[in-house]
C-alpha positions as CSV (number, residue, x, y, z in Angstrom):
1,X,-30.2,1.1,-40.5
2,X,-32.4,3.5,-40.3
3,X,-35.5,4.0,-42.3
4,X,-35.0,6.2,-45.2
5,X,-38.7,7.6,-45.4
6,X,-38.5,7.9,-41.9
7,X,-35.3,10.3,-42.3
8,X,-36.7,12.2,-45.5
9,X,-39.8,12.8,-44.0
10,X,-38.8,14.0,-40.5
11,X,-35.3,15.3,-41.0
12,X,-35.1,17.6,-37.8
13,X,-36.4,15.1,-35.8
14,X,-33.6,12.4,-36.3
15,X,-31.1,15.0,-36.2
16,X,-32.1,16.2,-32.8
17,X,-32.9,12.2,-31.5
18,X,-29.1,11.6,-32.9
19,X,-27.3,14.4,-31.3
20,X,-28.5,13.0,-28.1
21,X,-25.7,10.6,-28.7
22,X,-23.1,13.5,-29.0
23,X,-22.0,15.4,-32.3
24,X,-23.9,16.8,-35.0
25,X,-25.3,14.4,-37.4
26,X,-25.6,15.8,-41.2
27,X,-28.3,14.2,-43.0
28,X,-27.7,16.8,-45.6
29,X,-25.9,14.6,-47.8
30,X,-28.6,12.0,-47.6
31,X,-31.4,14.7,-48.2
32,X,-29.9,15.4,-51.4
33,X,-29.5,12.1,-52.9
34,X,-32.9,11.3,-51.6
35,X,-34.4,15.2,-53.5
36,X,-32.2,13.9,-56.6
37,X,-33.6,10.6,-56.4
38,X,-37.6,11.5,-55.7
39,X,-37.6,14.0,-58.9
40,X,-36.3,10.8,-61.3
41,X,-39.1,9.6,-59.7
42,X,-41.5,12.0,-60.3
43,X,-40.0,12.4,-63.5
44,X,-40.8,8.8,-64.9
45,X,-43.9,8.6,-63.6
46,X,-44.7,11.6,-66.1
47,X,-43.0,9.5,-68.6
48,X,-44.8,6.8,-68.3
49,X,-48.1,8.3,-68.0
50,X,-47.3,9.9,-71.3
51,X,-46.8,6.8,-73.0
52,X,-50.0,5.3,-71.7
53,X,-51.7,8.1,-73.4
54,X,-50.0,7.4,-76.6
55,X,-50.9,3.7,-76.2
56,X,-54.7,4.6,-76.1
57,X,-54.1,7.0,-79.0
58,X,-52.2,4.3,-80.8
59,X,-55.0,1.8,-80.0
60,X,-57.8,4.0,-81.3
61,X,-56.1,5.0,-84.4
62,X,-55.6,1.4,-85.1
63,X,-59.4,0.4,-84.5
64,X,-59.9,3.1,-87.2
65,X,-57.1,1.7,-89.3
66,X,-55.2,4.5,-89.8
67,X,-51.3,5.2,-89.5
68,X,-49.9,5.2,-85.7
69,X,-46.2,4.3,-86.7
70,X,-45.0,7.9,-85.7
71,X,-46.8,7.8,-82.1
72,X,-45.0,3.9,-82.4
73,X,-41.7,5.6,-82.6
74,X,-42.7,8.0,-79.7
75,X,-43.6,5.6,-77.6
76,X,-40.3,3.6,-78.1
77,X,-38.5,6.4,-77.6
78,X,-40.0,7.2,-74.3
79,X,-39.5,3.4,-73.1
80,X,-35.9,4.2,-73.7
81,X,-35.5,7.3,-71.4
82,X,-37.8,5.6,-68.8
83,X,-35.4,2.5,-68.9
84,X,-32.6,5.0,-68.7
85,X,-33.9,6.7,-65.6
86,X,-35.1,3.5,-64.1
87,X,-31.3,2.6,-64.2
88,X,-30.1,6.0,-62.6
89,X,-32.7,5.7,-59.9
90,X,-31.5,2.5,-58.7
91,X,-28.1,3.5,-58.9
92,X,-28.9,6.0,-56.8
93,X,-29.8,4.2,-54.3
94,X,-26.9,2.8,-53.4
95,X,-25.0,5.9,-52.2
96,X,-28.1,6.5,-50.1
97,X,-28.2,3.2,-48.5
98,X,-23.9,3.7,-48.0
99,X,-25.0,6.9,-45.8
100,X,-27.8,5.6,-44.2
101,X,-25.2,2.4,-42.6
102,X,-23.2,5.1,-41.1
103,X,-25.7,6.3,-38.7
104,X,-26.1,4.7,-35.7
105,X,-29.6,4.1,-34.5
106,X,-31.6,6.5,-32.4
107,X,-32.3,6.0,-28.4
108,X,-35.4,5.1,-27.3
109,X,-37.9,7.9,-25.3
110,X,-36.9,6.3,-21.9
111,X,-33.0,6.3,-22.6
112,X,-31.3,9.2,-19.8
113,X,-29.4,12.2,-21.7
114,X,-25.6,11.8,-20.9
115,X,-22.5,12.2,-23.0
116,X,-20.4,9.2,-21.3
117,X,-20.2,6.4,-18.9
118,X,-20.1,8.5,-15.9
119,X,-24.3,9.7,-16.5
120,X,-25.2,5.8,-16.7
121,X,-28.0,5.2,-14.4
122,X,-28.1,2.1,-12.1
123,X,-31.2,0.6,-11.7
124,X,-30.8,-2.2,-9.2
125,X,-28.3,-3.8,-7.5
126,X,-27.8,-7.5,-6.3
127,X,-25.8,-7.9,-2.8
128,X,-23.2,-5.2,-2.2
129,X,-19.2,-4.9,-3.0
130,X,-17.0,-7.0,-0.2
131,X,-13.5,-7.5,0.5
132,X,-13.6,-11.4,0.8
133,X,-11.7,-13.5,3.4
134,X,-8.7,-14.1,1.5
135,X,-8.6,-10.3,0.9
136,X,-8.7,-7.8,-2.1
137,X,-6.2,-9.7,-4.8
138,X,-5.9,-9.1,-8.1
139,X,-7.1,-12.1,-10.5
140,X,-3.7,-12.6,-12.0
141,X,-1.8,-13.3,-9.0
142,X,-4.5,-15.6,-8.0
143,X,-4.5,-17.3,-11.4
144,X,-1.0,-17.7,-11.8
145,X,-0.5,-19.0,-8.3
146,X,-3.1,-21.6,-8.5
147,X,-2.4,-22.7,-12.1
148,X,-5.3,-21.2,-13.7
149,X,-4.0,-19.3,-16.5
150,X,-0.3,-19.0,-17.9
151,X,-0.2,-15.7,-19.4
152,X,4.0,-16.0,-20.4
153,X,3.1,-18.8,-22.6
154,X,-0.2,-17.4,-24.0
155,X,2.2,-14.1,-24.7
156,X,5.0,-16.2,-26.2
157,X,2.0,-18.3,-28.8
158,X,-0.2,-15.0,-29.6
159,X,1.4,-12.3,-28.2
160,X,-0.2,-9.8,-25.6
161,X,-3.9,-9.9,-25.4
162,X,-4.5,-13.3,-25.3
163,X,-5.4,-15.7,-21.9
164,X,-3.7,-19.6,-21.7
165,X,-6.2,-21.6,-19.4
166,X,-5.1,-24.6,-17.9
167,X,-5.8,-27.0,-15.8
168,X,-8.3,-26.5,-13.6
169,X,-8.7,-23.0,-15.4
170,X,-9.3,-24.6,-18.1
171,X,-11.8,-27.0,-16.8
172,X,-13.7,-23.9,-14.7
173,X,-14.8,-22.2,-18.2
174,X,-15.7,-25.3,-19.9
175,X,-18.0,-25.3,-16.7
176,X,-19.2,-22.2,-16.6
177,X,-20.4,-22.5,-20.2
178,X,-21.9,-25.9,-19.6
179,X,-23.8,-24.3,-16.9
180,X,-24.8,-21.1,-18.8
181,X,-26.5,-23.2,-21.8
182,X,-28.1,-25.5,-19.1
183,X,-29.7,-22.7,-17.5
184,X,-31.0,-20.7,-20.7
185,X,-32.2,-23.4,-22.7
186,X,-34.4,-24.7,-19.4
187,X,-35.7,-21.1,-19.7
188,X,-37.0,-22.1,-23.4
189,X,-33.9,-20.7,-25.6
190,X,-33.0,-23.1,-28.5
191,X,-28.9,-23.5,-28.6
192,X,-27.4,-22.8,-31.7
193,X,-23.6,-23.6,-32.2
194,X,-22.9,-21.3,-35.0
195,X,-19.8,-21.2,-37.5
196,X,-16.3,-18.7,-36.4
197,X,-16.4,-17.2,-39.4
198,X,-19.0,-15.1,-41.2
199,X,-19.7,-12.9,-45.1
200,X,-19.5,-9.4,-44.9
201,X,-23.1,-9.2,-45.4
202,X,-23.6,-10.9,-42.0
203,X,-21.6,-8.4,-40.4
204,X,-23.0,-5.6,-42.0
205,X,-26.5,-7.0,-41.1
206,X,-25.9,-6.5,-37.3
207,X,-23.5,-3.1,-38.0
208,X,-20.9,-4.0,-37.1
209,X,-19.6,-3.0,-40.6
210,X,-18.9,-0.6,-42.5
211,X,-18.3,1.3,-38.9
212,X,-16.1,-0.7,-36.8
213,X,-13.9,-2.4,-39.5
214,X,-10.9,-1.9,-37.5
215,X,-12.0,-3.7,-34.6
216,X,-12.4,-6.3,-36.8
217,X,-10.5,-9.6,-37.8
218,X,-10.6,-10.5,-41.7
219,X,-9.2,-13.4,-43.4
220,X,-6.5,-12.6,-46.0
221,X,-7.5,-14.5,-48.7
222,X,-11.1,-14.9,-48.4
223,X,-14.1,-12.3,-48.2
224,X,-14.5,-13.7,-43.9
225,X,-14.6,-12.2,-40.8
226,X,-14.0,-13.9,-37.6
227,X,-17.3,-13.3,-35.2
228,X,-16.9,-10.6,-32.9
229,X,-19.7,-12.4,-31.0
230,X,-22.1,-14.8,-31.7
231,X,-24.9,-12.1,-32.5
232,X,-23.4,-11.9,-35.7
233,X,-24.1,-15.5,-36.8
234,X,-27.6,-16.5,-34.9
235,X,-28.9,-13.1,-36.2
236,X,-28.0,-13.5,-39.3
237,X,-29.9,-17.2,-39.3
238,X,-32.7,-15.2,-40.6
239,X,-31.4,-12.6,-42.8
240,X,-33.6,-12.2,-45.8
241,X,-36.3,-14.3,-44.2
242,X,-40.1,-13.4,-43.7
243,X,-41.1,-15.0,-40.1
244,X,-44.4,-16.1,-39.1
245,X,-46.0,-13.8,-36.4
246,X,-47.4,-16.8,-34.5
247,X,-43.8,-18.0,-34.0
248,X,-42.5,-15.0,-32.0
249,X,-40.9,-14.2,-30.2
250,X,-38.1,-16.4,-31.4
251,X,-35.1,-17.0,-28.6
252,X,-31.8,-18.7,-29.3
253,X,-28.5,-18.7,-27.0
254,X,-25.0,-19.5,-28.4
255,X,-21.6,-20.6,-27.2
256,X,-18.6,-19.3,-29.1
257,X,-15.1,-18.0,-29.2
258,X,-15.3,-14.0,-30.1
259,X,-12.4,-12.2,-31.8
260,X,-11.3,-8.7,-31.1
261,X,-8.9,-6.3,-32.1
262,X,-9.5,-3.7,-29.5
263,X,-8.4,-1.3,-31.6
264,X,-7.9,2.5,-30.1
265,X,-7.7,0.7,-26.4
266,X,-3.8,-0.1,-26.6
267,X,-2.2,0.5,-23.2
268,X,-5.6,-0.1,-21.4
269,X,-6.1,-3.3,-19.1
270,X,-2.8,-4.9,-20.1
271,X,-2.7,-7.5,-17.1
272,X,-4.8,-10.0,-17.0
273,X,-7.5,-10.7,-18.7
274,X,-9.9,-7.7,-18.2
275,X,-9.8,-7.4,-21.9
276,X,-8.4,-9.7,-24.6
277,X,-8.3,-10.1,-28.6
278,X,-10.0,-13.8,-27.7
279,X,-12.9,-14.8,-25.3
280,X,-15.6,-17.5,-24.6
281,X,-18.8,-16.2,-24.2
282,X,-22.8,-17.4,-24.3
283,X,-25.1,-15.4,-26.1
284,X,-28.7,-14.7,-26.0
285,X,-30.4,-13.4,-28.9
286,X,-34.0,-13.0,-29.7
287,X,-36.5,-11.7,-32.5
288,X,-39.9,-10.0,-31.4
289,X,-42.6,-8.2,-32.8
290,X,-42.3,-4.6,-32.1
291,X,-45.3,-4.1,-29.4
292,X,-43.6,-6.8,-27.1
293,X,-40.1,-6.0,-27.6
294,X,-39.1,-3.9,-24.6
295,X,-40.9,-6.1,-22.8
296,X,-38.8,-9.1,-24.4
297,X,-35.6,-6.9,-23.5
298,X,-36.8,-6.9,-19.5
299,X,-37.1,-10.7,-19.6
300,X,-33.4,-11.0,-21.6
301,X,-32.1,-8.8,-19.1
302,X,-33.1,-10.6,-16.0
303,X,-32.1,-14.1,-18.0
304,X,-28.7,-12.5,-18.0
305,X,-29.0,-11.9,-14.4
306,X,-30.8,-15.0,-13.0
307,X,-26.6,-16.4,-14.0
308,X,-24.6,-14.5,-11.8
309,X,-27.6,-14.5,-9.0
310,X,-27.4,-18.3,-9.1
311,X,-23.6,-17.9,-8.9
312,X,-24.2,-15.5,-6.1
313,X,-21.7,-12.9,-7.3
314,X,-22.3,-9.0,-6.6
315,X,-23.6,-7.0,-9.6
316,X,-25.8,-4.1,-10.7
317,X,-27.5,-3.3,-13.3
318,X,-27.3,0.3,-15.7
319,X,-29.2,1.8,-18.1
320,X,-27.0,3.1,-20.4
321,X,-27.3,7.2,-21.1
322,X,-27.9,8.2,-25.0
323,X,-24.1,8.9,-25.0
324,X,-22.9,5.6,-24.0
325,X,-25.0,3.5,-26.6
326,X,-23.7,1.1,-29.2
327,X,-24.0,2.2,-32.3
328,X,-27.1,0.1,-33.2
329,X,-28.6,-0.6,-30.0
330,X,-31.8,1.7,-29.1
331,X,-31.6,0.9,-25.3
332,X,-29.0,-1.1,-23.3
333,X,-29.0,-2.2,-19.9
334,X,-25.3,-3.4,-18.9
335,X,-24.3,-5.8,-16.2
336,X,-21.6,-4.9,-14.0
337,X,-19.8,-7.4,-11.3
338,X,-17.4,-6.2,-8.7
339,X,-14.2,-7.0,-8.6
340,X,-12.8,-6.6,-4.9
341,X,-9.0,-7.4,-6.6
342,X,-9.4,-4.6,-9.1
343,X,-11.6,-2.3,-6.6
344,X,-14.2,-1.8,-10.0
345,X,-17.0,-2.8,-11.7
346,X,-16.6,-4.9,-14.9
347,X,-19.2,-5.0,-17.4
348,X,-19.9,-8.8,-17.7
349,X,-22.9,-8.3,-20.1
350,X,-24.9,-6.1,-22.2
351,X,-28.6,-6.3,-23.2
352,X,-30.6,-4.2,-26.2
353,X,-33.2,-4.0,-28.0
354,X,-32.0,-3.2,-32.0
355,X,-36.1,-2.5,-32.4
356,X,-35.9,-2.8,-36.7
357,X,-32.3,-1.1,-36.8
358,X,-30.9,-4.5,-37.5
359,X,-33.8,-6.2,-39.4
360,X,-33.4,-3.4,-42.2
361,X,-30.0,-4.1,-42.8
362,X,-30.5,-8.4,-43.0
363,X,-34.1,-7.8,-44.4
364,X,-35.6,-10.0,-41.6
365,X,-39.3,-9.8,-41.7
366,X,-42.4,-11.2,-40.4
367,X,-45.9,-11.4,-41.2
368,X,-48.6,-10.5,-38.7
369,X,-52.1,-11.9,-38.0
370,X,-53.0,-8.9,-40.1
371,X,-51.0,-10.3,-43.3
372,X,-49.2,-7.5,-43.3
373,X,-45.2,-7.9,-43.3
374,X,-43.1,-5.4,-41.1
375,X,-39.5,-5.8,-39.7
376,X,-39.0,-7.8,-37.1
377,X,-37.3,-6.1,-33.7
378,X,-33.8,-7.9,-33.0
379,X,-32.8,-8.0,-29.3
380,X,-29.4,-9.9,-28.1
381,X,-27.4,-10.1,-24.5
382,X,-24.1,-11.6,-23.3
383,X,-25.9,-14.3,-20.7
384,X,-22.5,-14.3,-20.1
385,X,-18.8,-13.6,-21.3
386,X,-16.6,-15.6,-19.7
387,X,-13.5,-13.8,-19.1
388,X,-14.8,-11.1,-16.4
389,X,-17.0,-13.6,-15.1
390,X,-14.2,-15.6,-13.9
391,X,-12.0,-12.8,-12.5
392,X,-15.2,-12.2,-10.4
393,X,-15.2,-15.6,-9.5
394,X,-11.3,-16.0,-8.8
395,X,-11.2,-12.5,-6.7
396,X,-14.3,-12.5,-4.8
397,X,-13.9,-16.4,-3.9
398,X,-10.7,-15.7,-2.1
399,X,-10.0,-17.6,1.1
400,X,-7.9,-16.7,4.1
401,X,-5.6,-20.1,2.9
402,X,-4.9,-18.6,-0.5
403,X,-7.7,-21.0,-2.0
404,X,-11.3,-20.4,-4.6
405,X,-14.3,-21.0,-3.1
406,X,-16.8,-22.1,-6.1
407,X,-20.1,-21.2,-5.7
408,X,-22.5,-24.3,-5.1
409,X,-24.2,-23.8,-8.3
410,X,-21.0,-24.7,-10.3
411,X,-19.8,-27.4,-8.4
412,X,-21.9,-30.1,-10.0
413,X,-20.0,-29.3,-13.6
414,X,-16.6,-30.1,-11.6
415,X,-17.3,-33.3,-10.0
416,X,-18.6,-32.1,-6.9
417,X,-15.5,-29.5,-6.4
418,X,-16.2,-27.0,-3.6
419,X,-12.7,-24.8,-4.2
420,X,-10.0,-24.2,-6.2
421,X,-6.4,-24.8,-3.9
């Protein structure tokens, strides 16, 4: 959320910062409430320094023993209309606070102008896109041939959207996430195994409400969401918390199952499992103070990184133009393997820095060596999801015999297994 002083006081230069994302944001509406708001402000304050007057002059005419009921009445009276406009300033509040959720976050100086996808800006690049020796195939046939994944029995339990692992496939991503955790928490992040289902405040916290409620999955019965990802959870671990400044920068990775609708992508990616209502992924997530921050996002982004390079897979790295941001991220970098099967890129991960976008919403704090409390920055990655990672695997592993070839790296987590066949 975005800081309402911030927005009051420098209204022209949000609005040109946001329409670097495309559109024209109004922050009329917001203005208003913010005008209406500051003059019941200004308006008590008068108030109130009126009936400190009245106080003195009550005190003095008591010290002199004469009458002060009528500036007693007075002074009553104006406790009432101050207690009155107390209560419509904090009502007014919330409408502001309802407008201010509704605005995504503004991009960072360094983010590249662009309107879409297509003016993304790749950075870097590990090893280069190949046709392996089994040739380019997509991960479905692969799957189904080898056993990996039954997607007519996933579709007759669920429906469409949904993977079936079995088998080895099924043993392959309990690897992979084994071997994900074992490689992030050796780097110094804590694992957190965080509950499925979450408030509304929680996913408010990291916005992914009031926005996206569609996208989301809700119980019936009960005021839950199931976790889009496990940002939602581990960043809400501190939300209304005031951090110590000595303990930052604060890192934490997560297994979980995410949920999905997908809503608005019907008809896109139906075969395989490209994209699906249900996924495994490991998360990185991380708290810093706002001068290391970007800093913090470099060294989250080549965590991400450091798991494909050990799995020696081909991927590069973007930096995501103003356009193409999440909605509460101030800079992204997304991770992109190849997939020789597919003949694309799939975005496997994607890293950002929140800076105090999310903080405001949870109310995460910390105090610096200065005693002073600020909002923390909030930064979080995919180190990775599972899903693309293994069509990576499954494609670019193919042998001239039809078989997997698993990279060495995995092969401890499957007893040694040097290929699926």
């Amino acid at each position: 959320m975005l800081d309402s002083k911030r927005v009051r006081e420098n209204p022209d230069g949000i609005r040109t910062a946001l329409a670097r994302r495309g559109g024209k944001p109004d922050l009329e509406p917001i203005l208003e409430l913010e005008r209406a708001r500051r003059a019941l402000q200004t308006e008590v304050q008068a108030l109130k320094a009126k009936r400190n007057q009245i106080s003195e002059e009550v005190a003095r005419l008591k010290r002199e023993k004469k009458d002060a009921d009528a500036l007693v009445a007075e002074s009553r009276t104006l406790g009432e209309q101050i207690a009155a406009l107390d209560t419509k300033g904090r009502e007014a509040e919330g409408p502001i606070a309802d407008l201010l959720l509704r605005l995504p976050n503004v991009p960072a100086a360094d983010v590249p102008d662009g309107t879409s996808a297509e003016q993304n800006v790749e950075v870097r690049r590990f090893l280069e896109p190949a046709v392996p020796p089994g040739g380019a195939k997509p991960h479905w046939d692969i799957a189904e041939r080898l056993g990996l994944i039954d997607f007519a029995r996933a579709g007759n339990i669920s429906g469409s959207g949904f993977g079936l692992y079995t088998g080895t496939g099924a043993r392959l991503v309990r690897a992979l996430v084994n071997f994900m955790l074992d490689l992030h928490t050796a780097k110094g992040y804590r694992e957190i195994l965080p509950p499925y289902l979450v408030t509304r405040d929680c996913m408010v916290g990291t916005g992914q409400l009031p926005k996206f409620e569609e996208d989301m999955y809700r119980l019936r019965d009960d005021a839950l969401y199931l976790i889009p990802t496990a940002e939602v959870p581990v960043t809400n671990m501190h939300r209304g918390e005031i951090l110590g400044g000595k303990d930052l920068p604060i890192r934490y990775t997560a297994y979980s199952a995410c949920f999905r609708r997908e809503a608005g992508t019907y008809g896109k990616d139906t075969r395989g499992i490209v994209r699906v209502h249900q996924f495994d992924k490991v998360e990185l997530v991380k708290f810093a103070a706002p001068e290391t921050s970007y800093a913090e996002l470099e060294s989250l982004t080549a965590d991400a990184e450091e798991v494909l390079k050990r799995l020696g897979l081909c991927y590069r790295v973007l930096k995501l133009c103003a356009g193409d941001l999440g909605f509460a991220s101030a800079k992204t970098y997304d991770l992109e393997l190849w997939a020789p099967g597919l003949d694309r890129w799939l975005e496997v991960s994607s890293c950002s820095n929140f800076e105090d976008f999310q903080a405001r919403r949870a109310n995460i704090r910390f105090r610096g060596e200065d005693k002073k409390v600020r909002f923390v920055h909030t930064l979080n990655g995919s180190g990775v999801a599972i899903p693309r990672l293994f069509i990576a695997l499954l494609e670019c592993g193919l042998q001239a015999d039809g078989s997997v070839l698993l990279p060495e790296a995995i092969r401890p987590y499957l007893g040694g297994m040097e290929r699926i066949g």
